[in-house]
C-alpha positions in Angstrom: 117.7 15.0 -5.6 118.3 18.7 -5.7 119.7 20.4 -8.9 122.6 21.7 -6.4 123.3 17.8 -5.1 122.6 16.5 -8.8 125.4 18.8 -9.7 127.6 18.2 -6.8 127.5 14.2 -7.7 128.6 14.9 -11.2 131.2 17.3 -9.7 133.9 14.8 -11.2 133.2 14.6 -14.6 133.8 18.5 -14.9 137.5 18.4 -13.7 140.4 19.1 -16.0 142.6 16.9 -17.4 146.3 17.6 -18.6 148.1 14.7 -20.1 151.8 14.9 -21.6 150.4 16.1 -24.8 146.7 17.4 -24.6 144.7 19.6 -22.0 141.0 19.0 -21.7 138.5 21.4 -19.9 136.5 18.2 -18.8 136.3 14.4 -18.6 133.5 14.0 -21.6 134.6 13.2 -24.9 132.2 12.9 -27.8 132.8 9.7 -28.9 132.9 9.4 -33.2 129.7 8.0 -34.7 129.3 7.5 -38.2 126.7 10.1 -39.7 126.6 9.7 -43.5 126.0 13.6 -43.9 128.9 14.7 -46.3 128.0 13.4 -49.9 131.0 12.9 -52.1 133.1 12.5 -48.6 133.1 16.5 -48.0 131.9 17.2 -44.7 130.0 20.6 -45.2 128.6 23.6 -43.5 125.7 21.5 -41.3 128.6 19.5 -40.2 130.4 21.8 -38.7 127.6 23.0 -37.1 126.5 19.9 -35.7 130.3 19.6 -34.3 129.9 23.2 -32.9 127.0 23.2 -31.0 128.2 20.3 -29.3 131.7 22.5 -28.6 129.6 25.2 -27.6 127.7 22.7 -25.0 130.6 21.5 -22.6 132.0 18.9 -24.8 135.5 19.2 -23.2 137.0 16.6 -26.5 135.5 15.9 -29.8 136.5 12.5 -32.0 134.7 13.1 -35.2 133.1 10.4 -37.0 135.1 8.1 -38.8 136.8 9.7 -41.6 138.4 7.1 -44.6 142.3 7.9 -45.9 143.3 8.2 -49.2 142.8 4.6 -50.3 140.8 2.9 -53.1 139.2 0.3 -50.5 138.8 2.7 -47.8 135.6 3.2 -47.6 131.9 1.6 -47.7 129.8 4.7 -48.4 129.5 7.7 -50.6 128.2 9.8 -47.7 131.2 9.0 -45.4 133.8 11.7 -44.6 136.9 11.6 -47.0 140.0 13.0 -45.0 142.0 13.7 -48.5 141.7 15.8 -51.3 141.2 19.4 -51.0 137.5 19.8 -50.9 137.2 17.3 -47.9 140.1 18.7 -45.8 138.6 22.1 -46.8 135.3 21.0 -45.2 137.3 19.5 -42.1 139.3 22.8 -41.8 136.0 24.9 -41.3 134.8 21.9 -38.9 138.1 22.9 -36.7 137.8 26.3 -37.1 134.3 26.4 -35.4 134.5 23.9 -33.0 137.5 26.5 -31.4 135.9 29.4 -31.8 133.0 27.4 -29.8 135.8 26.4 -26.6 136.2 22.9 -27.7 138.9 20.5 -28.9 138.6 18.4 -31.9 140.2 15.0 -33.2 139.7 13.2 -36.4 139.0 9.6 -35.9 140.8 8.5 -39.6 139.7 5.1 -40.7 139.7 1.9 -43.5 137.4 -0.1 -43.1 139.2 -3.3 -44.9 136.6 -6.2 -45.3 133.9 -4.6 -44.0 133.4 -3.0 -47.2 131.1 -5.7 -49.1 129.9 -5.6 -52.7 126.9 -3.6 -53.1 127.6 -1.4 -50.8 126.9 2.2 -52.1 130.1 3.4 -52.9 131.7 5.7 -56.2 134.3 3.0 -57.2 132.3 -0.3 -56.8 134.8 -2.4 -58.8 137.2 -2.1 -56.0 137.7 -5.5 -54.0 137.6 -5.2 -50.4 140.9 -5.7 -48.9 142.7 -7.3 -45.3 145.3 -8.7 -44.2 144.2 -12.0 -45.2 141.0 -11.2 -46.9 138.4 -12.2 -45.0 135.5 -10.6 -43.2 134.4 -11.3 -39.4 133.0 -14.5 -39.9 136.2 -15.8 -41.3 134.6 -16.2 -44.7 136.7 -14.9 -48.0 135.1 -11.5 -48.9 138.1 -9.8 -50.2 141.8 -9.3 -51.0 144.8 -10.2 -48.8 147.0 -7.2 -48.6 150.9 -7.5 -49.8 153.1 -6.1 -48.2 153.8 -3.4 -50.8 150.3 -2.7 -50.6 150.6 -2.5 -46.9 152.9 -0.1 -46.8 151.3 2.3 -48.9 147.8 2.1 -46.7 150.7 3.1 -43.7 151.9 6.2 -45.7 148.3 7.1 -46.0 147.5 7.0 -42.4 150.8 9.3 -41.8 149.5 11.5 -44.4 145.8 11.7 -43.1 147.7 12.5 -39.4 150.1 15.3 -40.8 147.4 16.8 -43.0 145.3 17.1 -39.3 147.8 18.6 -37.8 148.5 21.0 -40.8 144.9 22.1 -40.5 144.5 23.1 -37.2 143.2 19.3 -35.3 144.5 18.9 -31.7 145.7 15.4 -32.2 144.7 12.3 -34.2 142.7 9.0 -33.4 143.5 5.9 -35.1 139.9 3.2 -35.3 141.5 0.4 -34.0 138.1 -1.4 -33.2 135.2 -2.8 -34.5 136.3 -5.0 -36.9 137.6 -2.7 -39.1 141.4 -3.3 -41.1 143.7 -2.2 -38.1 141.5 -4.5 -35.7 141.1 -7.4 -38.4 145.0 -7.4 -38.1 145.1 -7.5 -34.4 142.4 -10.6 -34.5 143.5 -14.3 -35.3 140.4 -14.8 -36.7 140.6 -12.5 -39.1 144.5 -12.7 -39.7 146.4 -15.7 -41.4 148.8 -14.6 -41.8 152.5 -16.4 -41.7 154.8 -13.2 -42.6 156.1 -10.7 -40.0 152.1 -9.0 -39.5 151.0 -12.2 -38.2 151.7 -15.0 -36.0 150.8 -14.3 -32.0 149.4 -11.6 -30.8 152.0 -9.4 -30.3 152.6 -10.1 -34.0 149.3 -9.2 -35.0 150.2 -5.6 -34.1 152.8 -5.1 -36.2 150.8 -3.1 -38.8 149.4 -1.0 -36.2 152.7 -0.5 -34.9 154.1 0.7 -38.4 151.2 3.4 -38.7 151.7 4.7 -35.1 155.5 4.7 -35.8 155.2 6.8 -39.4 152.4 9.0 -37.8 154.6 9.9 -35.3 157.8 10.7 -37.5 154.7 12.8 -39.4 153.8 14.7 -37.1 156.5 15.3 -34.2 156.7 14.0 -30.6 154.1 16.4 -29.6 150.7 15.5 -31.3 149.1 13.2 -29.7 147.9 9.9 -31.1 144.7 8.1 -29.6 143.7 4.4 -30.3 140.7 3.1 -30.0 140.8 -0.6 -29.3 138.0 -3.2 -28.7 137.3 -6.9 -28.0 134.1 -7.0 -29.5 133.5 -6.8 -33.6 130.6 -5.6 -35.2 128.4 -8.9 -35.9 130.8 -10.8 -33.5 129.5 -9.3 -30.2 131.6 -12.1 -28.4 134.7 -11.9 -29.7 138.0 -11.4 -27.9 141.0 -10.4 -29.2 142.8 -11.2 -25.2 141.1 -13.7 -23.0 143.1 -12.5 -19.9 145.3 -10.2 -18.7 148.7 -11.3 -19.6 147.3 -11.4 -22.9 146.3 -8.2 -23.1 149.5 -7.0 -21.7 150.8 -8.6 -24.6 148.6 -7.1 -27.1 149.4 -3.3 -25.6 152.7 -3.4 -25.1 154.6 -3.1 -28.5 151.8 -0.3 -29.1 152.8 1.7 -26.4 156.7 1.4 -26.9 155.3 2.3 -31.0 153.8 5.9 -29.2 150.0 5.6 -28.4 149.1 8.2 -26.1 145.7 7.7 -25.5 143.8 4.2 -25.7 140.1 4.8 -26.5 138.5 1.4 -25.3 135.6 0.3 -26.7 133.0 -1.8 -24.8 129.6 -2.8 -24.9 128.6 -1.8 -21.6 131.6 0.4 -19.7 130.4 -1.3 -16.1 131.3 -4.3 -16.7 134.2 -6.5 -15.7 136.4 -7.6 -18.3 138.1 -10.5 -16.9 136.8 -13.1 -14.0 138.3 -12.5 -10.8 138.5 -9.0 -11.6 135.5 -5.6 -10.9 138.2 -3.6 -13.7 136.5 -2.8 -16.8 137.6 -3.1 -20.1 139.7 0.3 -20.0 140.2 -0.1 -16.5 142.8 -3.1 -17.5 144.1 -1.5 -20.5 144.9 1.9 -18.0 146.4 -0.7 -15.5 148.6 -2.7 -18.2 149.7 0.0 -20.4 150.4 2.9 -18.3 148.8 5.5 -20.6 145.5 7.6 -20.2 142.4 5.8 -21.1 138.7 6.6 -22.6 136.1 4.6 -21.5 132.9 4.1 -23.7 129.8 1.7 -24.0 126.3 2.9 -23.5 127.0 5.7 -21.1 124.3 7.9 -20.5 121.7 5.2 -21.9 119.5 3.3 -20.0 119.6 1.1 -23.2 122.9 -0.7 -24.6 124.1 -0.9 -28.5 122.5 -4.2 -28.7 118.8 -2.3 -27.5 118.9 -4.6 -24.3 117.8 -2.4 -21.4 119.7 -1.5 -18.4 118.1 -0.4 -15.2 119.5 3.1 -15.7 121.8 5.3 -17.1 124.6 4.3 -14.7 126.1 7.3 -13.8 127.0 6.5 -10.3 128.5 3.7 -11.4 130.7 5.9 -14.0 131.0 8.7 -11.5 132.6 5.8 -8.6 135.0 4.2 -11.3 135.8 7.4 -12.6 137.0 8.5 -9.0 139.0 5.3 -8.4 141.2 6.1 -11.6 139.8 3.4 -13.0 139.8 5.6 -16.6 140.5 9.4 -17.2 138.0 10.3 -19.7 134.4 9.3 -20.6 133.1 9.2 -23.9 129.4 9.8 -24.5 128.1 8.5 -27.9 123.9 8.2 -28.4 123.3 10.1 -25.8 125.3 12.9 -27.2 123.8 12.6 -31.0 120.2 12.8 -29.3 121.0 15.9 -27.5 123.3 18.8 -28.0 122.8 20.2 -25.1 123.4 16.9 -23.4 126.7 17.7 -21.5 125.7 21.1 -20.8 122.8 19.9 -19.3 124.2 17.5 -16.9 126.7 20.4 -16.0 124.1 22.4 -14.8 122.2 19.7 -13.0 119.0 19.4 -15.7 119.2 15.8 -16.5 115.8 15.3 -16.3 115.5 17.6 -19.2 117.9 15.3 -21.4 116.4 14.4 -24.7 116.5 10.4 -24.9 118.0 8.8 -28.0 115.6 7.0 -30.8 116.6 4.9 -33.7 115.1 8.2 -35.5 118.1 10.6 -33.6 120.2 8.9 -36.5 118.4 9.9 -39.6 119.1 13.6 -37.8 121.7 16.0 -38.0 121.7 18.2 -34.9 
């Protein structure tokens, strides 16, 4: 294939995008990825760097790695981004700054990580219990602390907080980790919630505390910021799990987020080909576009010829991306390994030099480039 056809077939990918509240120069999002480069939680001058070459390389939307509010229990690492306290919002305030100056836009992704903070774990305030809504970890064994609902409502004050101080220092919207397994997601699953008061029950239930943090986020920061949510089935060491097991599930799960104000659902899959539902081809975020109405990001293994798991594939699939992408089956694309590898990666692709692409290692991670 020629570099002129090569580019031609990409051709898609490098279209704007203008929803109600945001304007992208292109379809590729960098999607966040935990790094473990700002000691003490203060992301500093090589992080910004790292988020500006990227910027300066075609990325048409960052979502920085995940950043932890201004809770005790927040987080399960020292080198994790902090988004509170002056230092760290001074370090995200630099990371904003050059990532514009570089052409790009720039989201945090802010972030508790509930019950997957385990004991051990190298953190400042150790003697701080891991907490959820009911206390327990994926497995569905008792790690932690359930949440009351005083408590509850302070972790929602914090996310509001975390989204007006982005907005205060220059961020083009805010993404909410929804995913994963982490405490928004081990509210949304039943295996991880127990609970019998109002942020529990069915799954429309289970959303409840979502839907408070979307609701105080927005009366934060005004009907124009936008507010992304990344959502997934799958839980990190529960590769199989489901939070809907068909559509009208699903549809129940989305909608009381939608009418709460998401903007953007950034879904989360293992492998963005494949179909989520029998009797269905539609992806993961090809449903959640369908169901909910709202712009979505796909993501899983793009650009990889391996998945998160380290299975192989028999290529990168970027046909397959390129012809779902063209049916409307999702509006943006996030690009994760592929993107820490390689800078340049977008760029490249761009410009037709995929063959030039640096491939992803386990040792890309221990990088910051």
């Amino acid at each position: 294939m020629t570099i002129n056809s090569t580019v031609q077939a990409v051709h898609s990918l490098f279209q704007p995008l203008t929803t109600e509240k945001i304007s992208v120069k292109n379809r590729i999002v960098m999607a966040p990825m935990t790094r473990l480069f700002s000691p003490g939680g203060v992301p500093g001058a090589d992080v910004a760097a790292y988020y500006r070459r990227r910027a300066a390389n075609s990325t048409g939307l960052i979502i920085t790695e995940g950043t932890t509010i201004n809770h005790p229990a927040a987080s399960n690492h020292a080198n994790i981004p902090t988004f509170h306290g002056e230092a760290a919002l001074n370090g995200w305030a630099q990371v904003v700054k050059e990532v514009h100056e570089a052409g790009g836009k720039i989201i945090p992704q802010i972030w508790h990580v509930g019950t997957a903070r385990k004991q051990g774990d190298p953190v400042s305030n150790p003697e701080v219990l891991p907490v959820g809504p009911s206390g327990l970890n994926v497995k569905g064994d008792e790690t932690g602390k359930a949440l009351t609902e005083a408590e509850i409502a302070d972790i929602v004050q914090a996310f509001a907080q975390a989204a007006a101080d982005a907005k205060r220092i220059g961020f083009d919207g805010v993404a909410l980790h929804g995913a994963h397994g982490y405490l928004i997601d081990q509210f949304f699953w039943e295996v991880t919630n127990k609970r019998t008061d109002r942020y529990g029950g069915d799954i429309a239930g289970r959303t409840q505390f979502a839907v408070e943090i979307v609701e105080a986020i927005r009366k934060a920061v005004g009907p124009d910021f936008p507010i992304v949510l990344r959502i997934s089935q799958f839980k990190q060491e529960a590769y199989a799990a489901k939070l809907a097991n068909n559509p009208e599930e699903l549809e129940q799960f989305l909608a009381p987020l939608v009418k709460a104000g998401v903007d953007i659902f950034d879904c989360s899959a293992r492998r963005f080909w494949e179909p989520e539902f029998e009797g269905s081809p539609l992806s993961f975020a090809g449903w959640v576009k369908k169901l909910s109405g709202k712009p979505v990001i796909t993501v899983g293994s793009v650009g990889l010829n391996v998945d998160m798991t380290g299975q192989h594939t028999e290529d990168s699939k970027i046909e397959t991306l390129i012809e779902k992408l063209d049916n409307q089956e999702f509006d943006l694309v996030a690009v994760g390994r592929a993107l820490l590898a390689d800078p340049e990666w977008v760029e490249k692709i761009r410009t037709g030099r995929d063959e030039e692409t640096l491939p992803y290692t386990r040792e890309s991670v221990a990088t910051l480039y």
